[in-house]
C-alpha positions as CSV (number, residue, x, y, z in Angstrom):
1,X,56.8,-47.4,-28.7
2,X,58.3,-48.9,-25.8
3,X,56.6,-50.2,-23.1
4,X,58.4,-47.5,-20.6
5,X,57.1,-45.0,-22.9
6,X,53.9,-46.7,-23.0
7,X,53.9,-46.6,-19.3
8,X,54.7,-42.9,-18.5
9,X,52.3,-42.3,-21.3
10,X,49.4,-43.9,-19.6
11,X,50.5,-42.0,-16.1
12,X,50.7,-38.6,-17.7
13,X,47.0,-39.2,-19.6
14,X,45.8,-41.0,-16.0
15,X,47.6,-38.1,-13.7
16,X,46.0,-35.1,-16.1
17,X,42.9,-37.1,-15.7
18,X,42.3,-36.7,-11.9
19,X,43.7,-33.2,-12.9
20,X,41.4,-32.3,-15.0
21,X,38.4,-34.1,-13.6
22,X,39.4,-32.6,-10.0
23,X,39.4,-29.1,-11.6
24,X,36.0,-30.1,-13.1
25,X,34.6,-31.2,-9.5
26,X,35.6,-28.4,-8.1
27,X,34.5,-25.7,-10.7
28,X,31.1,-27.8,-11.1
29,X,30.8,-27.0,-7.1
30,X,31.6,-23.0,-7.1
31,X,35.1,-23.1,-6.8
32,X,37.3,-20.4,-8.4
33,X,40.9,-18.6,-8.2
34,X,40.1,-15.2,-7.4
35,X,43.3,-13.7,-9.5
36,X,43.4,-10.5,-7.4
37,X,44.3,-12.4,-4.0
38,X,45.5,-15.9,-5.5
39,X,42.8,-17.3,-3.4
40,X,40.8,-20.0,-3.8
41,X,37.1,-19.1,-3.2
42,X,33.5,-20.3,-3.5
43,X,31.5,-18.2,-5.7
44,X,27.7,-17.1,-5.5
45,X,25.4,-14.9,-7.5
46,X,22.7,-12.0,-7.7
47,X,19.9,-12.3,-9.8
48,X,18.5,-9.1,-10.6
49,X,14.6,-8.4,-11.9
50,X,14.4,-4.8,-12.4
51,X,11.1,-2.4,-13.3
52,X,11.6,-1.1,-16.1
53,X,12.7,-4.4,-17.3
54,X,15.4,-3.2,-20.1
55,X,17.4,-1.1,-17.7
56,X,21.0,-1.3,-17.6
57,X,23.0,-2.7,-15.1
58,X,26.1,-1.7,-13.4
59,X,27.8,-3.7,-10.9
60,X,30.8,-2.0,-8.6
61,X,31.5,0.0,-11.7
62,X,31.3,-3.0,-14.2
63,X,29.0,-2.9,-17.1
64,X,26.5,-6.1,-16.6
65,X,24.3,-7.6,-20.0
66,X,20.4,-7.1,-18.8
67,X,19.3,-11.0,-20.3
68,X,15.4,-10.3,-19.1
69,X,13.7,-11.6,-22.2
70,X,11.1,-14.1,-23.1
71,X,12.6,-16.8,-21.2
72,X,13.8,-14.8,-18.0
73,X,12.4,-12.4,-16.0
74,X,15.4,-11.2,-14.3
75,X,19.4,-11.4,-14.8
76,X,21.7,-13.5,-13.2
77,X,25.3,-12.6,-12.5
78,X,27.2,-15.3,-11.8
79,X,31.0,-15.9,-10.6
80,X,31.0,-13.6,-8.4
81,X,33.7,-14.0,-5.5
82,X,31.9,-13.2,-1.7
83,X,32.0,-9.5,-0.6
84,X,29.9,-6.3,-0.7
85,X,29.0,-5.4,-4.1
86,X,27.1,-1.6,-5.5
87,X,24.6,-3.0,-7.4
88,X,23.1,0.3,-9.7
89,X,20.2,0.7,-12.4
90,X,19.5,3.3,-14.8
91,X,16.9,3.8,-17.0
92,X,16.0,7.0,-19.4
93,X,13.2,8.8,-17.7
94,X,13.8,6.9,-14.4
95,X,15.6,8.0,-11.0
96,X,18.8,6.0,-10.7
97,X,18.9,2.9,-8.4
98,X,21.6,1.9,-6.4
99,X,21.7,-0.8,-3.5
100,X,24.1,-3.0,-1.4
101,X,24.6,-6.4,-2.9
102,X,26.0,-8.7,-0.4
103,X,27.2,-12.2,-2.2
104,X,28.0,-15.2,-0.1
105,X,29.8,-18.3,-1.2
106,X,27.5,-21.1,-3.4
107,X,24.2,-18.8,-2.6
108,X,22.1,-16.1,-4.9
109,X,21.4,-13.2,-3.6
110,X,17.8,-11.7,-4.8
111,X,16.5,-8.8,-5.6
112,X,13.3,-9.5,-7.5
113,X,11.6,-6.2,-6.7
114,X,13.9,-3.1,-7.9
115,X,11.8,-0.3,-9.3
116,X,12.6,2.6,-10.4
117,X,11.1,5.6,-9.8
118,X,9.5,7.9,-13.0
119,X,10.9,11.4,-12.7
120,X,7.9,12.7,-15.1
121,X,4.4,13.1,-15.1
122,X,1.5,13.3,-17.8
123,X,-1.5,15.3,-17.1
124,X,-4.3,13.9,-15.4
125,X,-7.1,16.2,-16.1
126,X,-7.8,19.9,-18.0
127,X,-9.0,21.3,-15.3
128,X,-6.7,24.1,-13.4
129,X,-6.8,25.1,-9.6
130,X,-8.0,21.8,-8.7
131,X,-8.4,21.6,-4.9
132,X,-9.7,18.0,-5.0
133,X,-10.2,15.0,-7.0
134,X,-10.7,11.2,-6.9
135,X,-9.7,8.4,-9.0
136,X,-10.5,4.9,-10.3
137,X,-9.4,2.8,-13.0
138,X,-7.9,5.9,-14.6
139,X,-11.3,7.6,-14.9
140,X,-10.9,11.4,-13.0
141,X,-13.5,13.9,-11.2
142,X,-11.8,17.3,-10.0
143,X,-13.1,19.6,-7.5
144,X,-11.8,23.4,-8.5
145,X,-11.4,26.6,-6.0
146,X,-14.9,27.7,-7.5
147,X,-16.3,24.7,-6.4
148,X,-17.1,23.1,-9.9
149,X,-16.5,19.0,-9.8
150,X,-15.9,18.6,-13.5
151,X,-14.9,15.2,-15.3
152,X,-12.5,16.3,-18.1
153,X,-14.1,19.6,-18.9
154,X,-18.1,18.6,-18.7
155,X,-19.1,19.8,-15.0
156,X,-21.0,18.0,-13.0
157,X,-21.9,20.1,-10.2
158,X,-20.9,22.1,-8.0
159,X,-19.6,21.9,-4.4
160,X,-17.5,19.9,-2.4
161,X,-16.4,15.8,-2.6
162,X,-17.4,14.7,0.5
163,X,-17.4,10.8,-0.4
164,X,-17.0,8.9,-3.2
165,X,-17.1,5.0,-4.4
166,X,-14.4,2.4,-5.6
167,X,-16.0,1.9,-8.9
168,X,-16.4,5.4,-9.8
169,X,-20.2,5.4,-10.1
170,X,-21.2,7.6,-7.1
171,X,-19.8,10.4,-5.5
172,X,-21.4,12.7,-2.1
173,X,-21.1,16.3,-2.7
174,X,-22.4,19.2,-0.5
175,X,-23.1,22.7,-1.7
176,X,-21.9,25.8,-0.4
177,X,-25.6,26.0,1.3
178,X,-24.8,23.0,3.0
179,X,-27.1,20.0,0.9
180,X,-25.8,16.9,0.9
181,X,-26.3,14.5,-2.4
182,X,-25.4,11.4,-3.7
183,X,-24.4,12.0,-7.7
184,X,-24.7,9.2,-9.8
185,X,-22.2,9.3,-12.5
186,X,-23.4,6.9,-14.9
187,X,-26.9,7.8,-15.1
188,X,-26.4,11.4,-14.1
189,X,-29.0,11.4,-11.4
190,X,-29.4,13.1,-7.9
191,X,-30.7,12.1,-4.4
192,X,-30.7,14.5,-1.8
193,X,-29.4,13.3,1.0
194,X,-30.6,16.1,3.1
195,X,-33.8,15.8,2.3
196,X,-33.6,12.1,3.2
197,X,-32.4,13.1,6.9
198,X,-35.2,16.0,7.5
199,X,-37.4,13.4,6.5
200,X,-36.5,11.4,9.4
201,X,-36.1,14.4,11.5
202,X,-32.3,13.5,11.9
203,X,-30.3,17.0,12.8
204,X,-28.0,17.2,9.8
205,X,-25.6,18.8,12.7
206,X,-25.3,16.1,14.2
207,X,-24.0,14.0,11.2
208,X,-19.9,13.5,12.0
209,X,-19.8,11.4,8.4
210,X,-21.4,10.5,5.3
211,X,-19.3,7.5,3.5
212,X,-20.5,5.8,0.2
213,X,-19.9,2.2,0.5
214,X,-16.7,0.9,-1.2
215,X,-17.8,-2.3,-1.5
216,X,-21.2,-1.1,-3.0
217,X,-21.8,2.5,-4.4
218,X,-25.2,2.1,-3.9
219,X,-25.3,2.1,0.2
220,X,-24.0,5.1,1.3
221,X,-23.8,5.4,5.5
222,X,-24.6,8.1,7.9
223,X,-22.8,8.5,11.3
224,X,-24.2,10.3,14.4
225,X,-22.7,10.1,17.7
226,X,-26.2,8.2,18.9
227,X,-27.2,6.2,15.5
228,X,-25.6,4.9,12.6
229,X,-27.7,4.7,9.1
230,X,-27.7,2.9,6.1
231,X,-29.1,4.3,2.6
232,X,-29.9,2.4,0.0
233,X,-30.3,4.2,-3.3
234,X,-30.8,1.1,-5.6
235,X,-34.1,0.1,-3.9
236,X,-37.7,1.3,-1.9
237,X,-38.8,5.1,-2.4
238,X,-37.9,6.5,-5.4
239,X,-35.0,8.8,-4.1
240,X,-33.7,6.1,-1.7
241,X,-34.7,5.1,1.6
242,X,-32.7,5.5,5.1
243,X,-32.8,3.0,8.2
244,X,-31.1,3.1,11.4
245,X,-29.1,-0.6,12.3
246,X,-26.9,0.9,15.2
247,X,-27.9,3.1,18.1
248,X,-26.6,3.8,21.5
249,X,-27.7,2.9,24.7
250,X,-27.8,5.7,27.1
251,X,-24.4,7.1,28.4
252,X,-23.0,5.6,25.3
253,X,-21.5,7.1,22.0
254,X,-21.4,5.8,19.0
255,X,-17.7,6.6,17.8
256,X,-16.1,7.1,13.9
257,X,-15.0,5.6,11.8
258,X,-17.3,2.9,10.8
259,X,-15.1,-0.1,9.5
260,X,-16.4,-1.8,6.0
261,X,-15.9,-5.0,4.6
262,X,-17.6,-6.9,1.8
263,X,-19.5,-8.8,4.5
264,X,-19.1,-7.2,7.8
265,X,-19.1,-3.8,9.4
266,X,-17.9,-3.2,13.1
267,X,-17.5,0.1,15.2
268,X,-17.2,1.2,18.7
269,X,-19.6,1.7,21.1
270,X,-18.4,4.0,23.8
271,X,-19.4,3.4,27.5
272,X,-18.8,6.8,29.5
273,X,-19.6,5.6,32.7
274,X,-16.8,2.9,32.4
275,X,-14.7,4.7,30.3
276,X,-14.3,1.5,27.9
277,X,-15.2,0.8,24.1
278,X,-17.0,-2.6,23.2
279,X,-16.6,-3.4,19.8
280,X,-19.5,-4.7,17.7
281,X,-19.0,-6.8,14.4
282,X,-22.6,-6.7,12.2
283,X,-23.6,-8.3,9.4
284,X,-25.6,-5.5,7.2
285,X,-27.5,-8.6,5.4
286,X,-28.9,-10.2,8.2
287,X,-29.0,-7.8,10.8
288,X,-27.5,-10.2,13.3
289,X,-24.9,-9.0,15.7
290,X,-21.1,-11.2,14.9
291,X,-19.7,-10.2,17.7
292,X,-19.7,-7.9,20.7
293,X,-17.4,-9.8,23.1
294,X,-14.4,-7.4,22.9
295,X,-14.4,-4.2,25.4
296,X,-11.1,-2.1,25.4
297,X,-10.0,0.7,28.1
298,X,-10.5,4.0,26.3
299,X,-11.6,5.2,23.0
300,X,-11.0,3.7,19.8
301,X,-9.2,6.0,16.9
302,X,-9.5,3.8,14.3
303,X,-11.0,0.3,13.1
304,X,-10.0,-1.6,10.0
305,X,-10.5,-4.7,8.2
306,X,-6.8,-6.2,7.9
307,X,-8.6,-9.4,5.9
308,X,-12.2,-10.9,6.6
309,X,-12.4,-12.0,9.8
310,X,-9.4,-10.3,11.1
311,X,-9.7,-6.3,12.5
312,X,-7.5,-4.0,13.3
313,X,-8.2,-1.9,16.4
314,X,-5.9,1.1,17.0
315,X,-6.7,2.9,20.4
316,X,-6.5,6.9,20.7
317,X,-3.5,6.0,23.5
318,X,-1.4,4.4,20.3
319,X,-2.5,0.6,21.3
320,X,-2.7,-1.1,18.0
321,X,-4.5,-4.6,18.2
322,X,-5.6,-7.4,16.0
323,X,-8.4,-9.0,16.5
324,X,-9.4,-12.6,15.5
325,X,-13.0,-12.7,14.9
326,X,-13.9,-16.4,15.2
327,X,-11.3,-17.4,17.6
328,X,-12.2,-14.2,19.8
329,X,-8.2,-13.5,20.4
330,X,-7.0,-10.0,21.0
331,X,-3.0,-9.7,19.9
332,X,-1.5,-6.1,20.6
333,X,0.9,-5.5,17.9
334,X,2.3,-2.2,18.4
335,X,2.7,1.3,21.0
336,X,3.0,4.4,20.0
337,X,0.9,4.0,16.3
338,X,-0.6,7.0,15.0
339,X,-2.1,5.3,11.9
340,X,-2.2,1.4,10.2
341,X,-2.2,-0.2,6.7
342,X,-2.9,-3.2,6.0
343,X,-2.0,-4.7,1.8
344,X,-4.8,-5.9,0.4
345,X,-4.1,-9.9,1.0
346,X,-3.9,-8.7,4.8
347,X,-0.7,-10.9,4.9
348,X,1.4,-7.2,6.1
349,X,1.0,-4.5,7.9
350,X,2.2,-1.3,8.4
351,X,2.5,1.2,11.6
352,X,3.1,4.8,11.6
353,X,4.1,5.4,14.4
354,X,5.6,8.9,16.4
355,X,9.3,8.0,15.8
356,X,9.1,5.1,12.9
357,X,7.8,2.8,10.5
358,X,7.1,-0.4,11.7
359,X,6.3,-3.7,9.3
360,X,5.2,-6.9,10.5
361,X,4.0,-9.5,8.2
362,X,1.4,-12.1,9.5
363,X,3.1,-15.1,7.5
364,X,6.9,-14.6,7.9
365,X,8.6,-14.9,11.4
366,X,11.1,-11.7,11.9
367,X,14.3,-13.1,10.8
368,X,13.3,-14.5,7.9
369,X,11.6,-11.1,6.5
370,X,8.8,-10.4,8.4
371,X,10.0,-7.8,10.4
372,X,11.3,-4.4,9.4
373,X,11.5,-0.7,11.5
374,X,12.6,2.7,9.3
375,X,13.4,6.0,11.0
376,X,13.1,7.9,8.3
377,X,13.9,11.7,8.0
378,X,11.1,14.5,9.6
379,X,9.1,11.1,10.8
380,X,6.7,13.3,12.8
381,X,5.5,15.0,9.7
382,X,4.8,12.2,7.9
383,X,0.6,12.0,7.2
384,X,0.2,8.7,5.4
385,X,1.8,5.7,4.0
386,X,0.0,3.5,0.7
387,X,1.3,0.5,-0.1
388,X,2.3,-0.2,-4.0
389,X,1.1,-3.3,-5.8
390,X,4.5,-5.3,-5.0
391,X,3.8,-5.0,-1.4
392,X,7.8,-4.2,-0.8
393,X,7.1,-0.4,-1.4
394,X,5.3,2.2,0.3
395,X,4.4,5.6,-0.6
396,X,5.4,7.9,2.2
397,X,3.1,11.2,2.2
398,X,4.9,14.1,3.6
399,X,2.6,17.8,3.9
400,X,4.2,18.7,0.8
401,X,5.5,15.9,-1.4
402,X,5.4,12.1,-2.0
403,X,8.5,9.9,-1.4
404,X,9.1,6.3,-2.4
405,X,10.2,3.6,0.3
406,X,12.0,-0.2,-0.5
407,X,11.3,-2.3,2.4
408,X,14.5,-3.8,1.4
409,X,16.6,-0.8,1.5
410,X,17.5,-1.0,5.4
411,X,20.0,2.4,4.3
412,X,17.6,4.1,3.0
413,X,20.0,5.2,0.4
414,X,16.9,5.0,-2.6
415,X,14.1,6.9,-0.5
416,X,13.4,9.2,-3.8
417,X,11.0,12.5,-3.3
418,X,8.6,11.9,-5.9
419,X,6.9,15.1,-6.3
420,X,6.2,18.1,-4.5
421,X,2.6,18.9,-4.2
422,X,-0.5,21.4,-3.0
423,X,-0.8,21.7,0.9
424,X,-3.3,19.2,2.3
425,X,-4.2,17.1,-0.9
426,X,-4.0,13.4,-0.6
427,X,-2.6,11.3,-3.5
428,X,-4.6,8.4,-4.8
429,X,-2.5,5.6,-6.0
430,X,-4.4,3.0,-8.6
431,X,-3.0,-0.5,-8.0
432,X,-4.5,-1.4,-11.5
433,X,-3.1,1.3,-13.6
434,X,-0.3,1.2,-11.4
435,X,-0.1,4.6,-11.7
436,X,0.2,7.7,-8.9
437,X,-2.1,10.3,-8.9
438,X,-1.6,14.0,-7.2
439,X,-2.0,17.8,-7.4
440,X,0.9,19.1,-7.8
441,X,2.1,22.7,-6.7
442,X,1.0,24.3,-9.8
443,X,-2.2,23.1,-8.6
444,X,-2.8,20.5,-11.5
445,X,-3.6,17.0,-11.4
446,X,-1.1,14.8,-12.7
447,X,0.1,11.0,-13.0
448,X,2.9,9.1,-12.4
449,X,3.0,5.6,-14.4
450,X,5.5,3.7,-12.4
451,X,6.9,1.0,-14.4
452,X,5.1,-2.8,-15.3
């Protein structure tokens, strides 16, 4: 070989070498040739976790491979070129899901929480005409239009759930006479708590609510306007004992609901004079008074723990509050709320308000996902919200049927009807069994197992 040849040999192999390893560089940092425009583009990706995990994957029309396995819990779809992509889901026994997949260049787009919703249900329970029930840890009780509360098909007695506990081991009836008991369902046992309030010549009239503990089934409380009482089945007189820990001063009125925690209770105490509520924060095990610093203009509609030293205080004017216990700080979150929900880590809540949804999260500033607003159809109507386990989703409870909200989907273009179901019956949704529970307009109970 010549040394000319040699030469243009070595600046052929040298000039296909920064060729190449320029191609290389730039492919290695998300460059590609978009072939329908003869541009040259950065490209990004969506990675996908989907619930059921095996569902199958469409993109913009396009066939995707679902690689959740062992090693993944979600697909990634690379090489993707920046634009608006229809991102859809499917799944055999499962609404279809479909969403707005915006990809920008070198960045993945997430969507870690898509869940489909199950269009069938199993039964629940034998029993027919069910008017009632409650739920926990996929054990049932059913109240009937004869007024027989039945588990499965044994009965248990008969009446109406008034109360009931989170653990499924005592429930408050009251006959069609008008006795109120505590049923225990693991030993089968009775109190009568109307024989408890003669006995300390407390006017069962004057009783606005009777709430078992959900913290402890074995306190159950008793609400007057003038005194609030505890009763405590597990110890004392054989049949329980009551004692008052909350009375009003005169011109005062002790107002509902009573707000539980695992360690605190609080509730308003109503000065009519003034026209002003204080709030009190007690500890049950000491006795001591927390806190009674906090005095609002007007009546309080609701009180609720958000987390343990943090309550919520929504007034009956639609001022929603939170209030930091140890700091004593009062921050108004909302206008206009109707009702509030806190998740269970107290790191979100949301508002129901007259004309929207409202979300605010307590850890995330706005533009980074802690802020979302939904005007969603016959908002006025809407009774309750529950928040599934993910704490993305919400169950929306119209008067008639259940739908299913993505905090993500700002189109609302996946806010699927559930079920239809009987006039004034509240689902029960089980974060556990993860798993939604509701009488349906055949009047059975039935369950919805929403995929893991």
């Amino acid at each position: 070989m010549t040394l000319r040849a040699r030469r243009m040999l070595f600046y052929g192999l040298f000039a296909l070498f920064l060729v190449l390893g320029t191609a290389i560089t730039l492919y290695a940092q998300g460059w590609r040739i978009d072939l329908a425009t003869f541009k040259t583009e950065k490209v990004g990706a969506i990675f996908l976790e989907s619930f059921p995990a095996n569902a199958q994957i469409t993109l913009s029309g396009k066939s995707v491979q679902n690689t959740n396995g062992f090693l993944s819990r979600g697909t990634l779809i690379s090489n993707l070129f920046p634009k608006n992509y229809i991102l859809s889901l499917a799944a055999p026994g499962y609404d279809s899901w479909t969403e707005n997949a915006m990809v920008a260049p070198t960045l993945v787009t997430e969507m870690k929480y898509a869940v489909l919703v199950p269009t069938n249900a199993s039964s629940a329970s034998p029993a027919a005409n069910i008017t009632d029930f409650f739920e926990a840890g996929g054990n049932v009780a059913t109240e009937n239009a004869a007024g027989v509360i039945a588990m499965g098909t044994s009965t248990i007695t008969h009446g109406m759930i008034a109360s009931y506990g989170n653990d499924f081991t005592t429930i408050v009836t009251r006959s069609a006479s008008g006795i109120y008991s505590a049923y225990n369902l693991v030993n089968g046992t009775s109190t009568s708590i109307t024989a408890l309030l003669r006995k300390e010549s407390i006017p069962q009239s004057s009783v606005t609510a009777i709430t078992v503990n959900p913290n402890d089934s074995a306190n159950i409380f008793v609400e007057t306007p003038s005194r609030f009482y505890a009763i405590d089945l597990a110890t004392g007189a054989p049949g329980g004992t009551i004692n008052s820990f909350a009375a009003a001063g005169p011109g005062r009125t002790l107002e509902r609901p009573l707000a539980m925690s695992s360690s605190w209770l609080a509730w308003a105490d109503y000065r009519n004079a003034s026209g002003t509520s204080q709030i009190v924060v007690y500890d049950p095990f000491s006795g001591d008074t927390i806190d009674s610093s906090l005095t609002l203009p007007g009546r309080i509609a609701s009180l609720q723990w958000i987390r343990s030293t943090l309550l919520g205080v929504l007034g009956t004017d639609g001022e929603f509050y939170r209030y930091d216990i140890p700091s004593e700080t009062l921050t108004k979150m909302a206008d206009d709320v109707r009702s509030f929900y806190p998740t269970s880590d107290g790191s979100t809540i949301a508002t129901l308000e007259s004309n929207s949804i409202e979300v605010f999260s307590l850890t995330l500033p706005a533009n980074q996902g802690g802020y979302y607003r939904f005007n969603l159809p016959d908002i006025r109507s809407i009774k309750s919200l529950t928040w599934y386990r993910d704490e993305t989703h919400l169950f929306v409870t119209y008067p008639t049927h259940v739908n299913f909200l993505d905090l993500a989907d700002l189109s609302v273009r996946n806010f699927t009807n559930i079920s239809g179901m009987a006039t004034d019956t509240a689902p029960t949704y089980d974060m556990q069994e993860n798993a939604l529970y509701l009488i349906d307009q055949g009047e059975r109970l039935i369950r919805f197992n929403f995929p893991n």
